[in-house]
C-alpha positions in Angstrom: 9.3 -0.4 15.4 12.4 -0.1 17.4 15.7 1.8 15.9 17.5 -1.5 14.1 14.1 -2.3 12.7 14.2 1.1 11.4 18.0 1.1 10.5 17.4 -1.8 8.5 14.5 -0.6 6.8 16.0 2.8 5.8 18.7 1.2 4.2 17.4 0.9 0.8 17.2 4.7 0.5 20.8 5.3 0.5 22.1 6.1 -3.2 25.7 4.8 -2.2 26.6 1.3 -1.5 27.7 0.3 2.0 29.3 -2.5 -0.5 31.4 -0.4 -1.7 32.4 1.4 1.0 33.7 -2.1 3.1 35.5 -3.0 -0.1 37.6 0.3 0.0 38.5 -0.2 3.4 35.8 1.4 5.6 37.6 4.8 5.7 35.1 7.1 7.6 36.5 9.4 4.6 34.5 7.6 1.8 32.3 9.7 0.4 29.3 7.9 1.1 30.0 8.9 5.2 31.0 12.1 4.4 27.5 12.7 2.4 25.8 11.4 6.2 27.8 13.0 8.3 27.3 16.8 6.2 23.3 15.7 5.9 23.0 15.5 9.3 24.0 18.9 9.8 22.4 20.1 7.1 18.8 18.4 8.4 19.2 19.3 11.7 20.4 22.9 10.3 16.9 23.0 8.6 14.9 22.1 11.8 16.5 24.5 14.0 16.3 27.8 11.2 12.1 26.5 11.3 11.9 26.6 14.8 14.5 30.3 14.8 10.9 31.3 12.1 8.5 30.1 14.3 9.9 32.5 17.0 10.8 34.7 14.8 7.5 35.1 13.3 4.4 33.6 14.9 5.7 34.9 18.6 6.9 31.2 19.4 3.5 29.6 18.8 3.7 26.2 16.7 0.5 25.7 14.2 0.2 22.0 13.5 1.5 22.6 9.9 4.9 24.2 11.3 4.7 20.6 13.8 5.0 18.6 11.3 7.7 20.4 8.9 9.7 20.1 12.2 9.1 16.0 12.5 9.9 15.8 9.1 13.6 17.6 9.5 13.7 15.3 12.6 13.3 12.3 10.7 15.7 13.5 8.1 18.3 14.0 11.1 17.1 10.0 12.2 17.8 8.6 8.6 21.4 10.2 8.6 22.1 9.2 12.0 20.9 5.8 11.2 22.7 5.4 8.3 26.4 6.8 9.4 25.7 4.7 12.3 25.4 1.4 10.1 29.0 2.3 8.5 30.4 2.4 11.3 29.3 -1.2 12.3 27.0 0.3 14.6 23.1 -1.0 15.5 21.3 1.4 15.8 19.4 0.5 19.3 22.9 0.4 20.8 23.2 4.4 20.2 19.9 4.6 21.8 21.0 2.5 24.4 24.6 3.9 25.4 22.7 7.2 25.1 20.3 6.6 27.9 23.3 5.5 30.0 25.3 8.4 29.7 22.6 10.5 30.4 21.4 7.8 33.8 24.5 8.7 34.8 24.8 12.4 34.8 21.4 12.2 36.4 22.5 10.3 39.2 25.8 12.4 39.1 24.0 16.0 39.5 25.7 16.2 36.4 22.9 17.2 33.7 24.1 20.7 33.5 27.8 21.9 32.3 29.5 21.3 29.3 31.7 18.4 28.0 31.5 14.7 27.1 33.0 13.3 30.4 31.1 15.5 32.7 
């Protein structure tokens, strides 16, 4: 499966309507991106405070079982990401792909370390 596949199968979980959202003028206010946007935060929120545990408590080890609660906040972070992606007109392979790029760059830059976007 490659990420459009995946984009367009994870559609039909999405309890508002993209529909809707291009009738009212594709605002990146509607409430249906706002509900993406704060559940990506919220997901990826989730995965980091199990990983903070797993140090926390098990000195850094990661049991199978702690694994997979971690791939299942990742996906979580995926089906957000896919989905705020898909209001924004976006398909989802081409975040993948300008991802890559940037970070090609940078590579062949020296420029994987520092902070900012245009590094």
């Amino acid at each position: 499966m490659n990420f459009n596949e995946y984009q367009e199968s994870a559609r039909k979980y999405d309890t508002f309507s993209y529909e809707d959202f291009v009738r009212a003028g594709s605002k990146v206010s509607d409430v249906g991106v706002l509900e993406k946007v704060l559940g990506i935060a919220g997901e990826a929120g989730e995965a980091c405070d199990k990983i903070k545990k797993i140090i926390r408590d098990n000195e850094g080890v990661v049991t199978d079982e702690k694994r997979l609660e971690i791939i299942k906040e990742f996906g979580d972070v995926l089906w957000y990401l896919a989905m705020v992606s898909r209001y924004l007109g976006v398909e989802f392979n081409e975040v993948a792909e300008i991802n890559l790029k940037k970070l090609e760059d940078r590579f062949q830059r020296n420029q994987i370390h520092g902070a900012g976007d245009n590094r």
